[in-house]
N, CA, C, O and CB atoms as a CASP TS submission, in Angstrom:
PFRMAT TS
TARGET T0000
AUTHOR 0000-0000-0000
METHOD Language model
MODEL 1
PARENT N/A
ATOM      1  N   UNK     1      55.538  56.187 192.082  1.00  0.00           N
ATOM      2  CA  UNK     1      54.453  55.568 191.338  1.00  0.00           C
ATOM      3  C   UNK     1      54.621  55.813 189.835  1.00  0.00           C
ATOM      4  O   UNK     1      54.485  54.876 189.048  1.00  0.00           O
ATOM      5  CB  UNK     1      53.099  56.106 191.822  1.00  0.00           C
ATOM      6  N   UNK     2      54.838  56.736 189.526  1.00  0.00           N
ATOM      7  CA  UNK     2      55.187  57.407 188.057  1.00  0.00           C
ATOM      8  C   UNK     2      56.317  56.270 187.652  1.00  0.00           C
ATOM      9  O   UNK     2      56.071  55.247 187.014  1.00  0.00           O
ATOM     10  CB  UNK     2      55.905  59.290 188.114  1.00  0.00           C
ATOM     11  N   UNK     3      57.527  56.643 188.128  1.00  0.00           N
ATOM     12  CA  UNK     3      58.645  55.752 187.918  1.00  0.00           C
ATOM     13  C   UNK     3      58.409  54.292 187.663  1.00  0.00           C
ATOM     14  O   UNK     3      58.978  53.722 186.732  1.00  0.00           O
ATOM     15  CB  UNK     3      59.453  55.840 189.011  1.00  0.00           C
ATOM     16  N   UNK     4      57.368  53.522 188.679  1.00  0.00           N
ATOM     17  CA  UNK     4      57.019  52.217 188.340  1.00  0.00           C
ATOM     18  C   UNK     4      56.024  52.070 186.651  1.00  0.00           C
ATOM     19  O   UNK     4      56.482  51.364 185.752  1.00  0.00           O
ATOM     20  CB  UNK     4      56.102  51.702 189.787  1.00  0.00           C
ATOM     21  N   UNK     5      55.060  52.623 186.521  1.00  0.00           N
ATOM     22  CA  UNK     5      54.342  53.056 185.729  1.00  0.00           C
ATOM     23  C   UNK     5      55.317  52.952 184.730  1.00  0.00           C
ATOM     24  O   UNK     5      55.377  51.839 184.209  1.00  0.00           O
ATOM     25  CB  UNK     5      53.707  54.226 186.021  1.00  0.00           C
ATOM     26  N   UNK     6      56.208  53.920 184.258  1.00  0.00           N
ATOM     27  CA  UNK     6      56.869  53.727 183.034  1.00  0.00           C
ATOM     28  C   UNK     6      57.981  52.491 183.110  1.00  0.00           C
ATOM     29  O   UNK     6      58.277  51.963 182.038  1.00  0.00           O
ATOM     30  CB  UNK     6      57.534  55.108 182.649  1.00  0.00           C
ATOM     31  N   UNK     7      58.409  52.162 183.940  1.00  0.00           N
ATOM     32  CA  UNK     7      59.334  51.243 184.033  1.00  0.00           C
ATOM     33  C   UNK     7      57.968  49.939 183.401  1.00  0.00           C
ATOM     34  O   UNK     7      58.284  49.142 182.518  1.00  0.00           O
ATOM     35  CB  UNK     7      60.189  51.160 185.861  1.00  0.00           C
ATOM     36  N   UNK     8      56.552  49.932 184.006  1.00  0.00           N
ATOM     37  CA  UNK     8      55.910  48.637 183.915  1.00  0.00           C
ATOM     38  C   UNK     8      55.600  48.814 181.609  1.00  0.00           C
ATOM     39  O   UNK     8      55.256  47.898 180.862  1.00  0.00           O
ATOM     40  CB  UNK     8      53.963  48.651 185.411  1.00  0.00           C
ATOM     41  N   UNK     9      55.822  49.868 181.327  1.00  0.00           N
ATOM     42  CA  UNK     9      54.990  50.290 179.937  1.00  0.00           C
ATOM     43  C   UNK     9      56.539  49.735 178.924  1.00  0.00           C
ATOM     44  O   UNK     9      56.585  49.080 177.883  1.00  0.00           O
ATOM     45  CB  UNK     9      54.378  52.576 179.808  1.00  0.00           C
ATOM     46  N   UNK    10      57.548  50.273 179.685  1.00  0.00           N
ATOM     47  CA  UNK    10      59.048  50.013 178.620  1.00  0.00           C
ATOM     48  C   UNK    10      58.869  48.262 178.797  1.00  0.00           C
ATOM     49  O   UNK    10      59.009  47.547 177.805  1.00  0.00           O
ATOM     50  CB  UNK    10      61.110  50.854 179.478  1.00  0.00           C
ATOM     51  N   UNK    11      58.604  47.776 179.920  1.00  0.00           N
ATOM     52  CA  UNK    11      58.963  46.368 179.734  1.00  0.00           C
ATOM     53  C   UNK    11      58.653  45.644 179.161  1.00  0.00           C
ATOM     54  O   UNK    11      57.450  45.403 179.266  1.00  0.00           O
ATOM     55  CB  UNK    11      58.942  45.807 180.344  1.00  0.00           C
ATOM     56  N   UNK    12      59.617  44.606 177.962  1.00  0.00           N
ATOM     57  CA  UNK    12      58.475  43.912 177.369  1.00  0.00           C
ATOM     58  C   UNK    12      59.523  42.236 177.306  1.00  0.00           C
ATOM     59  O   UNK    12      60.049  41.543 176.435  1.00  0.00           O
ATOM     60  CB  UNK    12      57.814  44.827 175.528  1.00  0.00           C
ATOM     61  N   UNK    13      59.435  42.228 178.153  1.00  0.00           N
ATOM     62  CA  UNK    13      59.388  40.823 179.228  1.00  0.00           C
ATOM     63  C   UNK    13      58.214  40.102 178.581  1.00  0.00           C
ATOM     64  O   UNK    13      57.259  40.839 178.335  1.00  0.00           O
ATOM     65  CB  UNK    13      59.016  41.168 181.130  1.00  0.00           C
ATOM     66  N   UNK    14      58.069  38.727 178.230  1.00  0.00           N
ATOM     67  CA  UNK    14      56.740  38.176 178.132  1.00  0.00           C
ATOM     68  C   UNK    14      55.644  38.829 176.403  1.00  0.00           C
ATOM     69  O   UNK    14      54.630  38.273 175.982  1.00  0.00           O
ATOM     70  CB  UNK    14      55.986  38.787 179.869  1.00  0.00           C
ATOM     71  N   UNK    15      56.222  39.900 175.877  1.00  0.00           N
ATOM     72  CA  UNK    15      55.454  40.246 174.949  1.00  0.00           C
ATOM     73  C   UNK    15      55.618  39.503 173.774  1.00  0.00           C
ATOM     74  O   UNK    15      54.714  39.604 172.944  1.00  0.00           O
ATOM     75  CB  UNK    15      55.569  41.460 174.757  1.00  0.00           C
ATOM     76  N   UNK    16      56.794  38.608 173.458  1.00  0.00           N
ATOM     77  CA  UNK    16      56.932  37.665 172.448  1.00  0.00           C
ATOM     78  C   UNK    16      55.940  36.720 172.687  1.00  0.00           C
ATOM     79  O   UNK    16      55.273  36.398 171.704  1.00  0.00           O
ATOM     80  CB  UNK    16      58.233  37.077 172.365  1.00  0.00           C
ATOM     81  N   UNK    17      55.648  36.132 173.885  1.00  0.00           N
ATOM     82  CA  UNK    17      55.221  34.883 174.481  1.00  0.00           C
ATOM     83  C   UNK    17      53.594  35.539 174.061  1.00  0.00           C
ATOM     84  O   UNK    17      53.005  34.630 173.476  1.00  0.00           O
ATOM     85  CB  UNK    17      55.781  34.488 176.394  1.00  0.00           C
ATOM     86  N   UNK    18      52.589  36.926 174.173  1.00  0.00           N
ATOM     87  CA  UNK    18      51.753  37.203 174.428  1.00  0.00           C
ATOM     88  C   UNK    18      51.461  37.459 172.843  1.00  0.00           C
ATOM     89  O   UNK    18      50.320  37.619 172.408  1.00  0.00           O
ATOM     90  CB  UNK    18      51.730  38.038 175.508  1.00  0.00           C
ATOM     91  N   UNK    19      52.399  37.474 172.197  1.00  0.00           N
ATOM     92  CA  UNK    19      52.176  37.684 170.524  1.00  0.00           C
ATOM     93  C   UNK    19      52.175  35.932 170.025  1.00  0.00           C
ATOM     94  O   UNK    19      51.391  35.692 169.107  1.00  0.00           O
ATOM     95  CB  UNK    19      53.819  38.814 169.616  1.00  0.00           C
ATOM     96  N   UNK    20      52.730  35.111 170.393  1.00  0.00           N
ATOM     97  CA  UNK    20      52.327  34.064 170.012  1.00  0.00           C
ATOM     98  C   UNK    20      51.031  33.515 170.268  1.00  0.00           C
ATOM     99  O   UNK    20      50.255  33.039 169.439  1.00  0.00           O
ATOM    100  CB  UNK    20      53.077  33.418 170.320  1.00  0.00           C
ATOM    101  N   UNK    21      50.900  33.615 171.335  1.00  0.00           N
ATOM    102  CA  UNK    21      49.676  33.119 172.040  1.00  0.00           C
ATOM    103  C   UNK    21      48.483  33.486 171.211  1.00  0.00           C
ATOM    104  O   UNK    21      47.664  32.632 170.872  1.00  0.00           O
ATOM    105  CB  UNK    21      49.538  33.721 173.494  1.00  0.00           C
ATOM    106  N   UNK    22      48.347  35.118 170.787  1.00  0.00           N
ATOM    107  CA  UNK    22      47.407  35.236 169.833  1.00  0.00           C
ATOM    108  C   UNK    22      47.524  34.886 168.417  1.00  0.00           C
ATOM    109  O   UNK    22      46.688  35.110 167.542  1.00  0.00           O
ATOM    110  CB  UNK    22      47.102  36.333 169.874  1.00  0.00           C
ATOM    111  N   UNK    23      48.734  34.273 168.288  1.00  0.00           N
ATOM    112  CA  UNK    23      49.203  33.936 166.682  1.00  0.00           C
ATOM    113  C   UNK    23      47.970  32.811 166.909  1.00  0.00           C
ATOM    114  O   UNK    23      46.830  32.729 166.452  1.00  0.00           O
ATOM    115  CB  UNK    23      51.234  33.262 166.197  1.00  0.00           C
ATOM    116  N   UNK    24      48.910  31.823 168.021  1.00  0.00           N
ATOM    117  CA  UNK    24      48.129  30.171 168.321  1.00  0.00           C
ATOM    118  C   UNK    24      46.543  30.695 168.417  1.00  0.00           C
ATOM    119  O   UNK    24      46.108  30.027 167.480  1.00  0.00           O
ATOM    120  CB  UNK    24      48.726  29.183 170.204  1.00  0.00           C
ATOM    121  N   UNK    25      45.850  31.137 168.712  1.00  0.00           N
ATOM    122  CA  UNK    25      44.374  31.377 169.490  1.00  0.00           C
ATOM    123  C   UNK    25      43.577  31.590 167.577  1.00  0.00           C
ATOM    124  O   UNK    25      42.782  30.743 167.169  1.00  0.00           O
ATOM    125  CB  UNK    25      44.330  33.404 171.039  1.00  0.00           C
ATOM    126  N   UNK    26      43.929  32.629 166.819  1.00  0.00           N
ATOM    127  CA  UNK    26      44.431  32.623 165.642  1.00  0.00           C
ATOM    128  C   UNK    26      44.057  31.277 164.379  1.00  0.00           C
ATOM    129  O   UNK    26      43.082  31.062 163.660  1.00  0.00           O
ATOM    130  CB  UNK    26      45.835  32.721 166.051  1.00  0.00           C
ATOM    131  N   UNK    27      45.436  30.554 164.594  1.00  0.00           N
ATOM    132  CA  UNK    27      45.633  29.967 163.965  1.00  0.00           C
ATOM    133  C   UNK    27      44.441  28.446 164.738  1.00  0.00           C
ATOM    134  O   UNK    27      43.978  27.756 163.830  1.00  0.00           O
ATOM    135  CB  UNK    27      47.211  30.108 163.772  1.00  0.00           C
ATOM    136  N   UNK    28      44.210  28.203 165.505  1.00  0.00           N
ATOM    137  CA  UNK    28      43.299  27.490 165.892  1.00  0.00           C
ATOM    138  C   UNK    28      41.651  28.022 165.137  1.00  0.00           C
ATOM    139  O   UNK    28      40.957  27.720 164.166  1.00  0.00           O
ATOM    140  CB  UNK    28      43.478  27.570 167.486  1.00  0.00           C
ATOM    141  N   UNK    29      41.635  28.501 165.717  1.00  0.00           N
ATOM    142  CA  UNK    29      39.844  29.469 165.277  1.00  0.00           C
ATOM    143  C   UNK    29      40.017  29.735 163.555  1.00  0.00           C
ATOM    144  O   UNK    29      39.187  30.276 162.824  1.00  0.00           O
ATOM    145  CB  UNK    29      39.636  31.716 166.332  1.00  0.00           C
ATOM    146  N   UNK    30      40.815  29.402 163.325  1.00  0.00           N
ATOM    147  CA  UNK    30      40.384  29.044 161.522  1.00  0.00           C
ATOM    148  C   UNK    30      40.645  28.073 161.452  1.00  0.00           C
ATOM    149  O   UNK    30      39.907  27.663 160.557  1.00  0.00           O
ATOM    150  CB  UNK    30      41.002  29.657 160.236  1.00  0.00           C
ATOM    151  N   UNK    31      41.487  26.924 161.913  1.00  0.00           N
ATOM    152  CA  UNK    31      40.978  25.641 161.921  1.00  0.00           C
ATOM    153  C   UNK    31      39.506  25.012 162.212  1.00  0.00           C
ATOM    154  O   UNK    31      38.956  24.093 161.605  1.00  0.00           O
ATOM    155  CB  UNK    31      41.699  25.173 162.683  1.00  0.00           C
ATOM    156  N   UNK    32      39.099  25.656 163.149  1.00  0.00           N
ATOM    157  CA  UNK    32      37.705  25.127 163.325  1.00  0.00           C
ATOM    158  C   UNK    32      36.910  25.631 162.420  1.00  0.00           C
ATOM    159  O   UNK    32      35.897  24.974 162.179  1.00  0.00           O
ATOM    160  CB  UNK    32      37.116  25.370 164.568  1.00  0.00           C
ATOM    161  N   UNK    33      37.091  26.715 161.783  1.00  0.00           N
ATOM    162  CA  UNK    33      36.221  27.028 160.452  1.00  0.00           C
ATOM    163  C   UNK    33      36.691  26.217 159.658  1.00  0.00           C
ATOM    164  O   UNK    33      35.950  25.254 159.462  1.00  0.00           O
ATOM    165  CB  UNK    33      36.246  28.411 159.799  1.00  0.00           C
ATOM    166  N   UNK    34      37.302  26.215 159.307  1.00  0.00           N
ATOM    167  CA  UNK    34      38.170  25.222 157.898  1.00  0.00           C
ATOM    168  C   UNK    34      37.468  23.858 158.047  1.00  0.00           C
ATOM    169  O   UNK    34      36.821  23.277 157.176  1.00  0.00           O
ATOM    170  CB  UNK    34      40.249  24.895 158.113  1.00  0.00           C
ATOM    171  N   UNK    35      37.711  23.453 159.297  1.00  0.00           N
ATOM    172  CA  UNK    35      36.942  21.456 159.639  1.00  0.00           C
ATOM    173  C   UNK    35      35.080  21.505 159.465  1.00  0.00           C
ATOM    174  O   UNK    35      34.262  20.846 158.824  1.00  0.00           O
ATOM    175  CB  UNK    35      37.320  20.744 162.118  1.00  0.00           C
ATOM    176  N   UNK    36      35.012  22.651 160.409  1.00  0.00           N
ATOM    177  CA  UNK    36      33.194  22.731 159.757  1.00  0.00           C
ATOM    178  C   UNK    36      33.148  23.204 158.651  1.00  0.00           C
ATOM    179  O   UNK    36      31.943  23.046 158.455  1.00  0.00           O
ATOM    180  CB  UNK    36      32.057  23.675 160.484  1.00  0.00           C
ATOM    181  N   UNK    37      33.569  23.737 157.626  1.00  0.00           N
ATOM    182  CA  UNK    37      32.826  23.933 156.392  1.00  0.00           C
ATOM    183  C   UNK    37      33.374  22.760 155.907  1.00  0.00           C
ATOM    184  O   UNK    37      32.728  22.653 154.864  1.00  0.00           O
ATOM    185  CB  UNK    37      33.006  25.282 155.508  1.00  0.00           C
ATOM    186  N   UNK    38      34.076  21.855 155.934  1.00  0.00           N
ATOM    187  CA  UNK    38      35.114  20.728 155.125  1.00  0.00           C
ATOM    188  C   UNK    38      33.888  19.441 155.689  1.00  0.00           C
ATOM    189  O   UNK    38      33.514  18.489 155.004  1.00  0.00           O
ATOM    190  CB  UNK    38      37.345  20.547 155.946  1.00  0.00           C
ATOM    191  N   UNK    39      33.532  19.700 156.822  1.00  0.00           N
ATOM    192  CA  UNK    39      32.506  18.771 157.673  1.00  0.00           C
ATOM    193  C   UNK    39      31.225  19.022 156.940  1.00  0.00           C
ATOM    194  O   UNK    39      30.807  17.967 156.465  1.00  0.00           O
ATOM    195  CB  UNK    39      32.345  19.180 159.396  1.00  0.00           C
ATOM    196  N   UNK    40      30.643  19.797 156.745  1.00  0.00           N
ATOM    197  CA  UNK    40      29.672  20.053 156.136  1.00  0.00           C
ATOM    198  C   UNK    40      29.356  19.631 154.568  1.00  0.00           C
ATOM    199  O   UNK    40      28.369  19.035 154.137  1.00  0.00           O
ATOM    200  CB  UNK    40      29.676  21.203 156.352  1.00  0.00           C
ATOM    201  N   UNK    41      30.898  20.297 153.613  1.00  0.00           N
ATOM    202  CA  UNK    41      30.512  19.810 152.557  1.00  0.00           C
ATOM    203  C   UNK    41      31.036  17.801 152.262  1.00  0.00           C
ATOM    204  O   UNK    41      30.551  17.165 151.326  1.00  0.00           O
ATOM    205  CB  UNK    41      31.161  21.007 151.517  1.00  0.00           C
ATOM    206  N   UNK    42      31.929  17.250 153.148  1.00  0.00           N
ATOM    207  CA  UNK    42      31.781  15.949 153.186  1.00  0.00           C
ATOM    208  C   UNK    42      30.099  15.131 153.475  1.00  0.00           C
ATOM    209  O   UNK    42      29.812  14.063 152.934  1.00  0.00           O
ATOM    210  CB  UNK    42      32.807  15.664 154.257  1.00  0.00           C
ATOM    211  N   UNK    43      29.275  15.782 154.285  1.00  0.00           N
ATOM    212  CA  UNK    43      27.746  15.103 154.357  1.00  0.00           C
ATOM    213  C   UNK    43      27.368  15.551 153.411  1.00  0.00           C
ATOM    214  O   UNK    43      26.683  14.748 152.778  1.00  0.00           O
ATOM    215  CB  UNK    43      26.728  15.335 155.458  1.00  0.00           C
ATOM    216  N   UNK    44      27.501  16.753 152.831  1.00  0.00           N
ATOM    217  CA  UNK    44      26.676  16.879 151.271  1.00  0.00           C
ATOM    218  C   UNK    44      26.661  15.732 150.430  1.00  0.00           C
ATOM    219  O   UNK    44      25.622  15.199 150.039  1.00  0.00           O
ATOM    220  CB  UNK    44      27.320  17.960 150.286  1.00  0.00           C
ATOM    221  N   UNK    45      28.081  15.262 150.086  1.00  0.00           N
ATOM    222  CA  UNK    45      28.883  14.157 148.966  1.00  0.00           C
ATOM    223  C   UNK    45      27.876  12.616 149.398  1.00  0.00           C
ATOM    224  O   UNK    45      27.403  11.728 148.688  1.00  0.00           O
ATOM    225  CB  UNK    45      31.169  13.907 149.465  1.00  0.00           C
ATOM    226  N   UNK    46      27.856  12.901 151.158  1.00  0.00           N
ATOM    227  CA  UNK    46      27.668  11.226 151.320  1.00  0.00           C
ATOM    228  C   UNK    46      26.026  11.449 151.156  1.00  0.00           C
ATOM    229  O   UNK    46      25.527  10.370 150.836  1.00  0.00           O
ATOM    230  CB  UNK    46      28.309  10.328 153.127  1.00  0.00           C
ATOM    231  N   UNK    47      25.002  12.523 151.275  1.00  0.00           N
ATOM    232  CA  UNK    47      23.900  12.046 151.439  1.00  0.00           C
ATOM    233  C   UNK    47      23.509  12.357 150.105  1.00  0.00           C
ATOM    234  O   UNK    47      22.299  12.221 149.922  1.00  0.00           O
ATOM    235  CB  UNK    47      23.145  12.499 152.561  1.00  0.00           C
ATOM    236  N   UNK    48      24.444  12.890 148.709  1.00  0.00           N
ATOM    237  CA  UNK    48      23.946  13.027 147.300  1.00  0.00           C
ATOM    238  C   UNK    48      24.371  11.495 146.883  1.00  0.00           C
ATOM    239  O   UNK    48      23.592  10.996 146.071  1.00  0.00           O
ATOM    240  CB  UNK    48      24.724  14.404 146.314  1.00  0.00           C
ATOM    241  N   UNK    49      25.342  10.753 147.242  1.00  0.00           N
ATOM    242  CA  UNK    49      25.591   9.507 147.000  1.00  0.00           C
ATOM    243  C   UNK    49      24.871   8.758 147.478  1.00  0.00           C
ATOM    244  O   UNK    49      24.845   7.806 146.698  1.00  0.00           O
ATOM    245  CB  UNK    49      26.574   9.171 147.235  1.00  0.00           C
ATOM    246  N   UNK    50      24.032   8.496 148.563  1.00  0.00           N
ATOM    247  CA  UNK    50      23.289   7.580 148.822  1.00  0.00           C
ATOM    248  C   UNK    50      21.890   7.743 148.607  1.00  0.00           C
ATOM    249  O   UNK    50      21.156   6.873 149.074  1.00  0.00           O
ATOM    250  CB  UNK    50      23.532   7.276 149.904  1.00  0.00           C
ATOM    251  N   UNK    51      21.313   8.835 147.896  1.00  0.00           N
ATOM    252  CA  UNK    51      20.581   9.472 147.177  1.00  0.00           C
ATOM    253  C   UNK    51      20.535   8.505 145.755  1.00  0.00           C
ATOM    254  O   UNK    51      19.616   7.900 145.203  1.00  0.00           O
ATOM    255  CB  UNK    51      21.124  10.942 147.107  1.00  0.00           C
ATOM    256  N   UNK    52      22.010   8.673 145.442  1.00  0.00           N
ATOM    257  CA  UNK    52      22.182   8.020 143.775  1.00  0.00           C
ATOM    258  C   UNK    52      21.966   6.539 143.805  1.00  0.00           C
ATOM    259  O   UNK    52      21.267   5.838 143.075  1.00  0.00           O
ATOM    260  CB  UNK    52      23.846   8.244 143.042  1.00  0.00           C
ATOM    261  N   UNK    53      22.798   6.200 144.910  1.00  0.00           N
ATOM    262  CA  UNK    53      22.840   4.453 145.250  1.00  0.00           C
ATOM    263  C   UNK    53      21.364   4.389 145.226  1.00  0.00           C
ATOM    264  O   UNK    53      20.889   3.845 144.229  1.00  0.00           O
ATOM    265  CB  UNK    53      23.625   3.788 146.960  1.00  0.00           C
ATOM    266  N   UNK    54      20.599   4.798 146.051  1.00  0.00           N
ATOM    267  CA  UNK    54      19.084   4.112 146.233  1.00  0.00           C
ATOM    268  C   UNK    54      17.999   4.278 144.843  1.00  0.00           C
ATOM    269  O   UNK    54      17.040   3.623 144.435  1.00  0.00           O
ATOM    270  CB  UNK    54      18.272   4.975 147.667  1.00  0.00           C
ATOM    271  N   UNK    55      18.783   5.642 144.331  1.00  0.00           N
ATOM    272  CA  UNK    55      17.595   5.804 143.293  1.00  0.00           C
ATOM    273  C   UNK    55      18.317   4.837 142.130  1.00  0.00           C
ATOM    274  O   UNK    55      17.695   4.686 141.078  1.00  0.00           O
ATOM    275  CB  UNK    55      17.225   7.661 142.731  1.00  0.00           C
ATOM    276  N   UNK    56      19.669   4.153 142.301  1.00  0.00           N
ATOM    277  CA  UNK    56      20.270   3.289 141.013  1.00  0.00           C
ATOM    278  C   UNK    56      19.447   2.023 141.492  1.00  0.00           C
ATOM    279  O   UNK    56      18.766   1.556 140.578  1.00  0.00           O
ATOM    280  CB  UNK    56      22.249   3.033 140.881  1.00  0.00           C
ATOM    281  N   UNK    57      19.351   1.422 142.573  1.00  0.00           N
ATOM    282  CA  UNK    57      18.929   0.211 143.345  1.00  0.00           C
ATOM    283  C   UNK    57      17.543   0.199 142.795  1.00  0.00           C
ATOM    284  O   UNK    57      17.235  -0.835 142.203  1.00  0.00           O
ATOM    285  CB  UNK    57      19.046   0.288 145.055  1.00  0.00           C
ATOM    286  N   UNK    58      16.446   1.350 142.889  1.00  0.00           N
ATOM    287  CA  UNK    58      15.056   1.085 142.537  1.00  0.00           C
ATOM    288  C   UNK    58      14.514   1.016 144.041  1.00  0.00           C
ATOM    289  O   UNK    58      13.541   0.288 144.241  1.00  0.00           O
ATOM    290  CB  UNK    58      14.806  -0.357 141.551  1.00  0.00           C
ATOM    291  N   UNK    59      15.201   1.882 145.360  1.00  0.00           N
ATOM    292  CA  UNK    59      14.290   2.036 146.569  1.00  0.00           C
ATOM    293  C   UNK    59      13.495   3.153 146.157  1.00  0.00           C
ATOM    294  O   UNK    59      12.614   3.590 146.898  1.00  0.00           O
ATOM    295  CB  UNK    59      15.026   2.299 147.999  1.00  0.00           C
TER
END
């Protein structure tokens, strides 16, 4: 049991693959921050512009 145990701790089979994976997991989950704050301040622009349009129009 010992013997398996350290044989399972030296192996690193699969640990490149398990370091990417959290690179990718990572690099995703600040994309989705990046698109919602980028999402957010794009409706700012459109509802201060149609703000301007209506108050240039005389609604």
């Amino acid at each position: 049991m010992t013997r398996w145990i350290l044989h399972f701790l030296r192996d690193e089979r699969g640990a490149e693959s398990t370091e990417l994976a959290i690179t990718g997991v990572v690099c995703a989950g600040g994309s989705v921050a990046v698109f919602d704050e980028l999402n957010d301040k794009i409706n700012e622009k459109v509802k201060f512009t149609v703000r301007y349009v209506n108050k240039a129009s005389g609604d």
